[in-house]
N, C-alpha and C positions, 0 to 999 in steps of 0.2 A: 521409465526404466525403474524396476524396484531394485531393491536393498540385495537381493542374491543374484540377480542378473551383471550389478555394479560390481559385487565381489568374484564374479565368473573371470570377467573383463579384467581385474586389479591383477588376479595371480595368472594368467594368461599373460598379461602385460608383463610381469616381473621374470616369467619364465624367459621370455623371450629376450628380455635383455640380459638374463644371466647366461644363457645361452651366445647370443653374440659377443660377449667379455668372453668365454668359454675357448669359443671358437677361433678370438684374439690369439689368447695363450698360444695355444693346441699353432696356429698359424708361423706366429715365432719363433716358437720353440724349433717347428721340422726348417723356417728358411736359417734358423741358425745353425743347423746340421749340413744344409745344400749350400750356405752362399757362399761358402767356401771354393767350390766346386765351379760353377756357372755365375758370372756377373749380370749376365739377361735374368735368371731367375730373381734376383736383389732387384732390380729394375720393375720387373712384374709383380714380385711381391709390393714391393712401396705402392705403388699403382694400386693392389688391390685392397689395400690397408687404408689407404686414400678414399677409396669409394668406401669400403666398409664405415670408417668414422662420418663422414659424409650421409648414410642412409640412417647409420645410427643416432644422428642428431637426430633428422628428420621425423625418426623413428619416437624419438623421446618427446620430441614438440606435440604429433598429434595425441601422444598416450594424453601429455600434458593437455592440452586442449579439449580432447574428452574427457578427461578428468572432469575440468571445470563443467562442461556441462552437464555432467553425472551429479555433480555437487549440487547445480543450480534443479535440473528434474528434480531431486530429491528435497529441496528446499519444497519445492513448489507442489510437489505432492504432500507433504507436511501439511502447508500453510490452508489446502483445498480440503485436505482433512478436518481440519478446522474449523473450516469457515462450515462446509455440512453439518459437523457439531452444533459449531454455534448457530445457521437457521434453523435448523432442525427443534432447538431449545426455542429460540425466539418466535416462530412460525407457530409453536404449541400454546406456549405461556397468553398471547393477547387472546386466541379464540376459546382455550378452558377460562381465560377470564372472563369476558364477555359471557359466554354460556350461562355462567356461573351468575351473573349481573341481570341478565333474560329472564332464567331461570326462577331468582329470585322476586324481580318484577311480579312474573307472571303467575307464580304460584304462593307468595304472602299477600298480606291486605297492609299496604303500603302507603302512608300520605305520598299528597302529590310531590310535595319537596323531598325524602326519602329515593320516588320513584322515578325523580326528573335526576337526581344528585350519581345513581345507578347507571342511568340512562347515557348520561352526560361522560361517565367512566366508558362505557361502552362505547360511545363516539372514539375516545382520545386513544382510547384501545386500536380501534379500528383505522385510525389517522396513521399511529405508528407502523401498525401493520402496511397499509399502503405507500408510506413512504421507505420503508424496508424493499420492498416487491421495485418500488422504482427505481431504487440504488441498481436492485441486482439488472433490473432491463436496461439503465443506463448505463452500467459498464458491460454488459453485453453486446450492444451498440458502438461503445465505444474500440472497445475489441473489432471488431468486425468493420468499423468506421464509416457506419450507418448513421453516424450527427454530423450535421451540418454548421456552424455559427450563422445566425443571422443577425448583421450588423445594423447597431440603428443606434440613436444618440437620445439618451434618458436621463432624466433627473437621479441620478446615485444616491441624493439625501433622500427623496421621499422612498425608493425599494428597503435601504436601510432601514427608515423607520419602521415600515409593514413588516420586514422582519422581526425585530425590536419587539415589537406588541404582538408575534404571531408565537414567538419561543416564551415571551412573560405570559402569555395566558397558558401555555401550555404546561410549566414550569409552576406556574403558581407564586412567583417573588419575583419580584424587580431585580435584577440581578445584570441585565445587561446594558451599559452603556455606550453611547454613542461620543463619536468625537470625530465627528465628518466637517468637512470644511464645506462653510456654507458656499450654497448652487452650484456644488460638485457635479457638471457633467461627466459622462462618461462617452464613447463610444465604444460598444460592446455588444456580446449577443446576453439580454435583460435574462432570459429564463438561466441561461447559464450560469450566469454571477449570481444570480438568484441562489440558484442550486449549491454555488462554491461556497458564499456564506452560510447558507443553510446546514452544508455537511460538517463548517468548522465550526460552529456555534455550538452543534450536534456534540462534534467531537470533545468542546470546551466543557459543555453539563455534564459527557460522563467523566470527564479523566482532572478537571480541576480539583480535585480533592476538599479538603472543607471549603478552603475561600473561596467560591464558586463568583469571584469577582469577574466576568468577562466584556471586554470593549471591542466596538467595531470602531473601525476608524478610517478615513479615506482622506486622502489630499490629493492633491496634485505638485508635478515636481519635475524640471524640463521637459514639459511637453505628454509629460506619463500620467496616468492615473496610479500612485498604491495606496489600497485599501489592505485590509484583514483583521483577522481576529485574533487577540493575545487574553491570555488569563493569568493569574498567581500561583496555577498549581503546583504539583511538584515537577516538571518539566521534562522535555525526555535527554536522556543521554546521548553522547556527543556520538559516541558509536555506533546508537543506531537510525540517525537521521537520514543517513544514505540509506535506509532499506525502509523509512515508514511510509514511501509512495506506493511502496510494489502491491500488487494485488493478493490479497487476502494477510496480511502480514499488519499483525499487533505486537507493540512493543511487549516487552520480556520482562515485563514485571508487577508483582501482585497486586497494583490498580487497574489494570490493564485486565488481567486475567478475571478479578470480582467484579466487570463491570459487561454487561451488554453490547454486543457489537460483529459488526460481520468480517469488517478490517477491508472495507471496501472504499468507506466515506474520503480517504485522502488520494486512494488511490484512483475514485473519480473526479476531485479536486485539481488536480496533478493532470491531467488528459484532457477536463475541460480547459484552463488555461492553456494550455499546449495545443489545442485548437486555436485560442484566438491570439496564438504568437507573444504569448504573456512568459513572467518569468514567476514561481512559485519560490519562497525559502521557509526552510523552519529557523527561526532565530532563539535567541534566546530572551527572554523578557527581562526588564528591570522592574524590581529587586528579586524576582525568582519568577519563573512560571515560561508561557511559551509564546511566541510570536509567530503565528504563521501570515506571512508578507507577499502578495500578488502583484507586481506591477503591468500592467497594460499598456 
């Protein structure tokens, strides 16, 4: 529903209630002139005064209840605005880079280190692009509830690690720590978890601000697995932690906005644990920053 369709429906809406208040008056007014007159017409009147406030609730609940979901369409048309925006930028930026890397390759007289160093950009270029492309088919799937879990029982410390050395090469600095309790089984679906620290590790490099300090960490705790990822950054605010799952929806403020992003990565974070009957929070970190916490 757009923006002038929603304002069709508000003053429609308001007519109609000023109209039944109208109708009120204009009602009492003539049984105050008759009831004088006839004690059945008082009797019929209350009765229809009765039903009247009665439909008029009724009346006010659904405007109210479309309301909300005029509000919510129009959130959600915003937020897909957005997100178009932003692939639209990021779908461009890797392959004019790349080109640009090709290009150069293939048309200077290049040492080999030079042309491996080019090369190697164009790979990472090409990495991101594909894991962007898999965000968006993952939660398309997800939507549609085309994934499955497939449950199996895996070593948690060794995936952690491979993560670990797959964001420090790609990052270029040491930067992420681990604090997993050693021979941390899991039962779980491996690509999925996979996926879940992948998208918050993701999340942690762009939005930790300088301190780009981020840990994974996993224990065990009655019988559960929680793992997750926290950083130092500047953290998000308490207001919008109920709305940073939803789909296409980046927090509201200008780290957020100067950095890269589709606003998909929590929001398939959030549905793969909710497959495997997990619980997600965003917490707060000590002494600043963010904790996002999975239990299995």
């Amino acid at each position: 529903m757009n923006r002038r369709t929603a304002l069709i429906f508000y003053i429609l809406s308001v007519y109609v209630v000023i109209q039944f208040v109208w109708w009120g008056i204009q009602l009492v007014d003539l049984n105050n002139q008759i009831y004088s007159e006839s004690k059945e017409v008082g009797q019929r009147f209350t009765m229809i005064v009765g039903e009247g406030i009665v439909f008029l609730l009724l009346l006010i609940v659904g405007i109210w209840q479309i309301h909300r979901s005029i509000r919510k369409d129009l959130n959600l048309s915003k937020r897909q605005k957005n997100f178009l925006l932003s692939v639209t930028h990021e779908l461009k930026t890797p392959l004019a880079a790349n080109k640009l890397y090709i290009q150069t390759v293939t048309k200077r007289d290049l040492s080999k280190e030079q042309s491996d160093e080019l090369l190697q950009k164009a790979i990472d270029e090409n990495t991101r692009l594909e894991q962007m492309i898999d965000n968006i088919l993952n939660a398309s799937r997800l939507e549609n509830k085309a994934l499955n879990p497939v449950m199996e029982d895996f070593d948690s410390e060794k995936l952690f690690q491979q993560i670990q050395t797959r964001f420090t090469a790609i990052s270029g600095e040491s930067i992420i720590s681990l604090e997993i309790e050693e021979g941390l089984q899991m039962h779980a679906d491996r690509i999925m978890v996979e996926s879940i620290i992948g998208n918050l590790v993701e999340n942690a490099l762009k939005y930790a601000g300088r301190d780009k300090t981020i840990t994974i960490y996993g224990y065990s705790k009655d019988g559960q697995v929680v793992f997750g990822v926290k950083d130092l950054g500047p953290g998000i605010p308490k207001e919008q932690k109920g709305d940073i799952f939803k789909k296409f929806y980046r927090a509201q403020n200008e780290e957020t906005r100067s950095q890269k992003g589709t606003g998909l990565g929590l929001f398939i974070v959030s549905r793969l644990v909710f497959l495997q009957n997990g619980t997600v929070q965003c917490l707060d970190n000590d002494p600043q920053g963010t904790d996002f916490q999975i239990t299995l």
